[in-house]
N, CA, C and O of each residue as an XYZ file, in Angstrom:
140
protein
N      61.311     43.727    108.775
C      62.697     43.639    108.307
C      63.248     45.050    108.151
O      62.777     46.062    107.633
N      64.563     44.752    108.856
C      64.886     46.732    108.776
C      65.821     46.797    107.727
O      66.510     45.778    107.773
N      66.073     47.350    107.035
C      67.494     47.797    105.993
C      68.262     49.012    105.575
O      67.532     49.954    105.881
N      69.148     49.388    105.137
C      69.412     50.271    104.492
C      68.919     50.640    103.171
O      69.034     49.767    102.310
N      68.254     52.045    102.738
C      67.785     52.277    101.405
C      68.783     53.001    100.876
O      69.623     53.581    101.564
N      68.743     53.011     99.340
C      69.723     54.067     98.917
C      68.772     54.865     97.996
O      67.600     54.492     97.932
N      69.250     56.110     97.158
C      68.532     57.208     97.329
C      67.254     56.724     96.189
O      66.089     57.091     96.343
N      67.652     55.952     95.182
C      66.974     55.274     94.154
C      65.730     54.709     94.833
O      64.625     55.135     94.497
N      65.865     53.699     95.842
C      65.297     53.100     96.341
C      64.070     53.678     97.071
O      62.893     53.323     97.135
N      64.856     54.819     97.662
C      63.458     55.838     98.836
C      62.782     56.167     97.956
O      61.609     55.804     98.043
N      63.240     57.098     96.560
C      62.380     58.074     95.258
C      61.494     56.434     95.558
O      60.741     56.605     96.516
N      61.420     55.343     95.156
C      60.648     54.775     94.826
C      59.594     54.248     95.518
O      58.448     54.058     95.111
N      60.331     53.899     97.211
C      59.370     53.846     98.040
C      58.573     54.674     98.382
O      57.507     54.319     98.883
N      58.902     56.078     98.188
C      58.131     57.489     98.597
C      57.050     57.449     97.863
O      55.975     57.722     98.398
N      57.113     57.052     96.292
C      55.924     57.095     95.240
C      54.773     55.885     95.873
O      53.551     56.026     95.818
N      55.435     54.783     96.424
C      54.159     53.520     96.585
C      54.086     53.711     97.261
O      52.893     53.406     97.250
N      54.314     54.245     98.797
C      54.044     53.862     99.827
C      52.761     54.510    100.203
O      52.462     55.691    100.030
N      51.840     53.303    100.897
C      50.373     54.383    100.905
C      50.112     55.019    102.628
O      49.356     55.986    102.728
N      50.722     54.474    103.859
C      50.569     54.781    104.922
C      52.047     55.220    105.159
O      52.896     54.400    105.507
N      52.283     56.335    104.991
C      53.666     56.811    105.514
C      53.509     56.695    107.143
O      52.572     56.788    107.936
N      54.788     56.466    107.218
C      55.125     56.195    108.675
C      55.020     54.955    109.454
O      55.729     54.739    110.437
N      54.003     54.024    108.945
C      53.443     52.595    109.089
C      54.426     51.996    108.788
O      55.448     51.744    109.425
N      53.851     51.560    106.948
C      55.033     50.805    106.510
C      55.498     51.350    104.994
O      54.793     51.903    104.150
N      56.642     51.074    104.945
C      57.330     51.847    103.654
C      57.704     50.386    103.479
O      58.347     49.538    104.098
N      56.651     50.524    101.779
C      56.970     49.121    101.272
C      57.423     49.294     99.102
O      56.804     49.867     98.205
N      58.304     48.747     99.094
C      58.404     48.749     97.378
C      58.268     47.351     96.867
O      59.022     46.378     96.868
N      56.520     47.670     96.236
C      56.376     46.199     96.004
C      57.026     45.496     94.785
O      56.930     44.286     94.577
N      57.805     46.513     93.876
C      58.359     46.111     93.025
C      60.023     45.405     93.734
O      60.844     45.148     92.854
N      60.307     45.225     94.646
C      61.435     44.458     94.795
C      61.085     43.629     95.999
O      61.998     43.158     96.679
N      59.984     43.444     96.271
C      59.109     42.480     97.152
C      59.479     43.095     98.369
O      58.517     42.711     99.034
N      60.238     43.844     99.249
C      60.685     44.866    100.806
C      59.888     45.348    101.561
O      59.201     46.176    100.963
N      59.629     45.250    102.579
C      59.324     46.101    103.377
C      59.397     46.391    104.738
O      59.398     45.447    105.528
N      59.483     48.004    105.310
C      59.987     48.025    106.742
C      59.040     49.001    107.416
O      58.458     49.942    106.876
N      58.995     48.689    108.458
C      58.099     49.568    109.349
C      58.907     50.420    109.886
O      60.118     50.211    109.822
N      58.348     51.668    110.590
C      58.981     53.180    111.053
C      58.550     52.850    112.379
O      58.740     53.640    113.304
């Protein structure tokens, strides 16, 4: 699923995400998108 993030959103995905570049996922709002 692709979306728009806003800047709140990246700070947060940047902290969980464990395979950058794979998938950028924030499991606190259930999302996620692949690069």
């Amino acid at each position: 699923m692709k979306r728009t993030w806003t800047g709140e959103e990246k700070e947060a995905i940047l902290k969980d995400v464990e395979k950058p570049g794979i998938v950028i996922g924030c499991r606190k709002h259930g999302i996620y998108a692949k690069t």
